[in-house]
Each structure stands twice: as C-alpha cells, then as structure tokens.
C-alpha positions in Angstrom: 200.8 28.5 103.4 203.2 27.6 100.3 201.4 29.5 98.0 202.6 32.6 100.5 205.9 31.7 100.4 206.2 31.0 96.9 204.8 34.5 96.0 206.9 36.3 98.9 209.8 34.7 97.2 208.7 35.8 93.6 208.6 39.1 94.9 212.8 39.3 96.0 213.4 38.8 92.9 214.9 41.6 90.5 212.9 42.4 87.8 215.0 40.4 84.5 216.7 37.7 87.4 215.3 34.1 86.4 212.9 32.4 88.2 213.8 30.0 90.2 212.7 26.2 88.8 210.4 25.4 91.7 208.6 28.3 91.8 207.9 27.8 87.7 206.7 24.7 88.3 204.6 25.9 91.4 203.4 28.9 89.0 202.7 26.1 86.4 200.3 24.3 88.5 198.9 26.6 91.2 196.2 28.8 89.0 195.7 31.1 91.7 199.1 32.3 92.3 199.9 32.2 88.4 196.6 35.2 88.4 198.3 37.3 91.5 201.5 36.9 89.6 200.1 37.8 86.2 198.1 40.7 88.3 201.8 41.8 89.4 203.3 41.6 86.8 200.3 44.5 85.3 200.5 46.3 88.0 204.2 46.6 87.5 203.6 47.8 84.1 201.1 49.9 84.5 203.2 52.1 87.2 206.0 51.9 84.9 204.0 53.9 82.2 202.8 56.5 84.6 206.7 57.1 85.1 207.7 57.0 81.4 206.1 61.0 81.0 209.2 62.3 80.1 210.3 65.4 81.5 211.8 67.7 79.1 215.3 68.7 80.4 216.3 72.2 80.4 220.1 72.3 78.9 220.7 70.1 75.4 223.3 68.7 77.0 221.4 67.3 79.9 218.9 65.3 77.3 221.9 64.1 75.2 223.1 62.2 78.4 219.9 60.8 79.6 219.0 59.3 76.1 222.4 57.9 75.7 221.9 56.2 78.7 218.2 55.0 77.9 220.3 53.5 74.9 222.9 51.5 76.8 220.1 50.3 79.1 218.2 49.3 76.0 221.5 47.6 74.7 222.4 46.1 77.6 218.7 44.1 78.3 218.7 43.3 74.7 222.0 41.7 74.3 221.7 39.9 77.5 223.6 36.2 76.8 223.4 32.9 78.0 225.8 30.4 77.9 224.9 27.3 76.0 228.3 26.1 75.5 228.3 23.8 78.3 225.1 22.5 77.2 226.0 22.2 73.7 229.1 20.2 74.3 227.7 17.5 77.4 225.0 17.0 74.6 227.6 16.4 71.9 229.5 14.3 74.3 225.8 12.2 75.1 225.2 11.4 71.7 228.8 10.4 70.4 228.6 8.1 73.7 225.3 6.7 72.6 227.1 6.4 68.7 230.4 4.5 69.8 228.8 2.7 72.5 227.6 -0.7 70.6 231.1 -0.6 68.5 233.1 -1.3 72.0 234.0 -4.4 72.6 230.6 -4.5 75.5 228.3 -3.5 72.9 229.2 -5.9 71.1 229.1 -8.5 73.5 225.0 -7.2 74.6 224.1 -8.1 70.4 226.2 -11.5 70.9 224.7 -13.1 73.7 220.5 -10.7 74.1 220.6 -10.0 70.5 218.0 -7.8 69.3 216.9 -7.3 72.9 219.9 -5.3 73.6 219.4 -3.2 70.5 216.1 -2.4 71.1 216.9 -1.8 74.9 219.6 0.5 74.1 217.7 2.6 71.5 214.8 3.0 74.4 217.6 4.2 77.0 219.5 6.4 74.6 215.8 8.3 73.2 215.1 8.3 77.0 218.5 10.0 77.7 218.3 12.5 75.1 214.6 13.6 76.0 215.4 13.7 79.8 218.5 15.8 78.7 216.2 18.6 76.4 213.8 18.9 79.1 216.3 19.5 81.6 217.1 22.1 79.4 214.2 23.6 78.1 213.4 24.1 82.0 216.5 25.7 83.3 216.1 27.8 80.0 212.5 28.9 80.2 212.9 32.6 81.2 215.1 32.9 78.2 212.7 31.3 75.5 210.0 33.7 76.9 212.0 36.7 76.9 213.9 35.5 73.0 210.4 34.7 71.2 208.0 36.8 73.4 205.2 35.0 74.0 202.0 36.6 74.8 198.7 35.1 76.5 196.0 35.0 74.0 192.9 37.6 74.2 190.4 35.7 76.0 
C-alpha cells in the first residue's frame, strides 16, 4: 500500500521539481519501486526521443524562433541555481560557536572542574554536530548533486 502511494506521488511531480526527502529515502530502500521508477524514468526518455524528429519549418523565420527558444530552454535548465547562502553562513556560524565556545568563561569552567573529560566530550559533540549538519545537507541537496555531476548507473 505505501509503495502505491509513494509512486503515485512521484508521478505529480514535474519533471526537474525535487523529490521530496521521504520518498528518496523510500526509493533508497524499497528496490522494487526504485526499478518502476528507473523503468519511468526510460520510458520517459524513450517517448521524448520519438518527439525530438524535427520538423523542418517552412519560412526561415519560423526556425530562427523555435531554435532561439530551444536555446533559452537549454539556458534556463542549465543555469538553474540553488541557494547555498543560508547554508553556508549557519555552518560558518556552527563552527565559530564550536571555536569560541571553550574560551567563554563556561568553557573554561568544564576544563577546570571535568578536565580532559570535557575536552574530549566537546570535540565528540562538535564532530557530531558538523556531520549531522553535512548530512542534513547532502540530503536536502541530492537532486542537485545528481543533476551537477551526472551520475550514471554502471553497465551491469
């Protein structure tokens, strides 16, 4: 029953709008929807090609307008931003936290009284934080390191 309404919800999507982070993760563990999915995803393709015949059009000036617009399409999926500002700057805020943390008058109080206990416990939390944090990233982000470095499944 999920697996249908996971896939019915895959299929509202538009074609470059990013999946949603439960369904990745369902897509990520459920093998048999990630194979209809990577069937639809051929079947998509493969209708597209039948459509790219182009028709030759019969004034120049016709043609001169349809390829401009094929290039401001083109232009438009390519330069396609996201905004990492945000991320960038809570991260720069996390670890300037994390660096002026023990000199504050608490930090130094955890060396005083637990000593290297506190050190240790601190460095734990703050690696913790910061790999919590890029993961959290790296999973909101997904669609767009896909899309940037292209990756492909390899030939079985």
């Amino acid at each position: 029953m999920k697996c249908n309404k996971i896939i019915e919800r895959y299929l509202t999507l538009d074609k470059h709008q990013m999946i949603p982070f439960d369904i990745t993760l369902h897509l990520l563990f459920c093998k048999k929807c990630r194979l209809e999915v990577v069937k639809l995803v051929a079947a998509e393709k493969t209708a597209a090609e039948i459509l790219k015949t182009p028709e030759e059009p019969s004034c120049g000036e016709v043609k001169a307008i349809l390829e401009k617009a094929r290039i401001e399409q083109m232009k438009k999926i390519v330069n396609q931003k996201s905004n990492f500002f945000p991320w960038i700057l809570s991260g720069v805020i996390m670890v300037l936290c994390f660096a002026v943390f023990p000199m504050l008058s608490m930090g130094e109080w955890g060396v005083d009284v637990l000593g290297n206990a506190f050190v240790l416990a601190f460095f734990i939390t703050a690696g913790f934080c910061v790999a919590l944090y890029s993961g959290i990233f790296i999973a909101t982000h997904l669609d767009f390191f896909i899309k940037k470095y292209d990756f492909k499944k390899v030939a079985r």
